[in-house]
C-alpha positions in Angstrom: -42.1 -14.2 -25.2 -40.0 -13.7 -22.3 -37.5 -11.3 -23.1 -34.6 -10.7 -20.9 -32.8 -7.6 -20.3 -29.1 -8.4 -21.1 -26.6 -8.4 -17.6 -25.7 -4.9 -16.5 -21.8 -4.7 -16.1 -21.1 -3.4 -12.4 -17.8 -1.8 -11.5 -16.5 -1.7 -8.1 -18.1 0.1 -5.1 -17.7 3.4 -4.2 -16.4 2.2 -1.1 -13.8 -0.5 -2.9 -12.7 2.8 -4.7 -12.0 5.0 -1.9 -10.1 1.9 0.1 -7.9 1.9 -2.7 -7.0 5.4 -2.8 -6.6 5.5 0.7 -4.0 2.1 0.2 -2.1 3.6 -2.9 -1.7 7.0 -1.0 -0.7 5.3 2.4 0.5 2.0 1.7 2.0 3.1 -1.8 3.5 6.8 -1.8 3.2 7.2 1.5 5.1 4.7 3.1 7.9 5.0 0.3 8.4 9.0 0.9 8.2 8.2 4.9 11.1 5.1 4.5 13.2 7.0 2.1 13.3 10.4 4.1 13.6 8.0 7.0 16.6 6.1 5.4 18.3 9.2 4.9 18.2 10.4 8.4 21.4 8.9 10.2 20.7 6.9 13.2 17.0 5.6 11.6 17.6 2.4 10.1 14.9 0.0 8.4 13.3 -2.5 11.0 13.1 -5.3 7.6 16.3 -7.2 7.3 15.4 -8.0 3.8 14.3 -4.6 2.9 17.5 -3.1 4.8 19.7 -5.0 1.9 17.8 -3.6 -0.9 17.8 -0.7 0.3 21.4 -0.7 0.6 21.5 -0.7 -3.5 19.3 1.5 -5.5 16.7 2.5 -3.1 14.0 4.1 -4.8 14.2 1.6 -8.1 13.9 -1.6 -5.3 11.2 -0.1 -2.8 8.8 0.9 -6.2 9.6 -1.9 -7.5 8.5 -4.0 -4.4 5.3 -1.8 -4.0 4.3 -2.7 -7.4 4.4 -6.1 -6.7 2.6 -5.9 -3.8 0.0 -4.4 -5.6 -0.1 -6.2 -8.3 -0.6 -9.0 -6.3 -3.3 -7.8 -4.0 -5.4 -6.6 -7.1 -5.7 -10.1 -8.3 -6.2 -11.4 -5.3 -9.2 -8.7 -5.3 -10.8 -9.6 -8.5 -10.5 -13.1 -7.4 -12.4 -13.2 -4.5 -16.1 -12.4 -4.0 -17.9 -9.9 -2.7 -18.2 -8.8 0.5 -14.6 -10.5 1.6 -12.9 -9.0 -1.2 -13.6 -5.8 0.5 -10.8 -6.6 2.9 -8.0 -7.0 0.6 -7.8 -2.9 -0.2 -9.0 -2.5 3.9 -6.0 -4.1 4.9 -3.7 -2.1 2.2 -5.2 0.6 3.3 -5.1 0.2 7.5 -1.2 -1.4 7.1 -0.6 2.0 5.0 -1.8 4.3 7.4 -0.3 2.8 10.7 3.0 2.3 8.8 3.0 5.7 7.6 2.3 7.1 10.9 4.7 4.6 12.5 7.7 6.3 9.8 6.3 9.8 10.2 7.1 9.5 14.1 10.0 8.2 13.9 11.1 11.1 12.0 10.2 13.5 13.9 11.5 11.5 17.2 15.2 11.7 15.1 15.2 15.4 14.0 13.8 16.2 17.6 16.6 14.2 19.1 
């Protein structure tokens, strides 16, 4: 008899898990905290004309709400695609995170240094 050993369930990588810590804590908190202190700094305004109106109105509710969204949405798309491209969806969370969270962080400090 040819007995078969029954299919081993896999989570992600440990790579795919450290992306998407780097792209909750960049992407997610990071960029918020950055654009809300930013937004509260007069004479820094938001580059996004659509995110400029929400902001206008219940800031923090709007931007988490957005975030979730985008995550959300990104998630699916990773557990949709296969393996290795699906390794670029938290990449890119994570890389857009950073550099927007640097690009907010300077800003910052360009306005309080002004």
């Amino acid at each position: 008899m040819n007995w078969r050993q029954p299919a081993r369930l896999t989570g992600p990588s440990n790579t795919a898990v450290a992306l998407w810590v780097v792209a909750v804590a960049f992407f997610g908190v990071g960029d918020l905290v950055t654009t809300l202190v930013g937004y509260s700094i007069t004479g820094v305004t938001e580059l996004s004309p659509v995110v400029k109106l929400l902001l206008e109105q219940h800031a923090l509710l709007v931007l988490t709400g957005l975030k979730a969204a985008v995550f959300v949405g990104f998630f699916a798309i990773w557990k949709y695609v296969s393996w290795p491209y699906s390794i670029g969806v938290p990449l890119g969370l994570a890389l857009l995170g950073v550099v927007v969270t640097a690009w907010n962080t300077g800003i910052i400090l360009t306005a309080l240094l002004a």
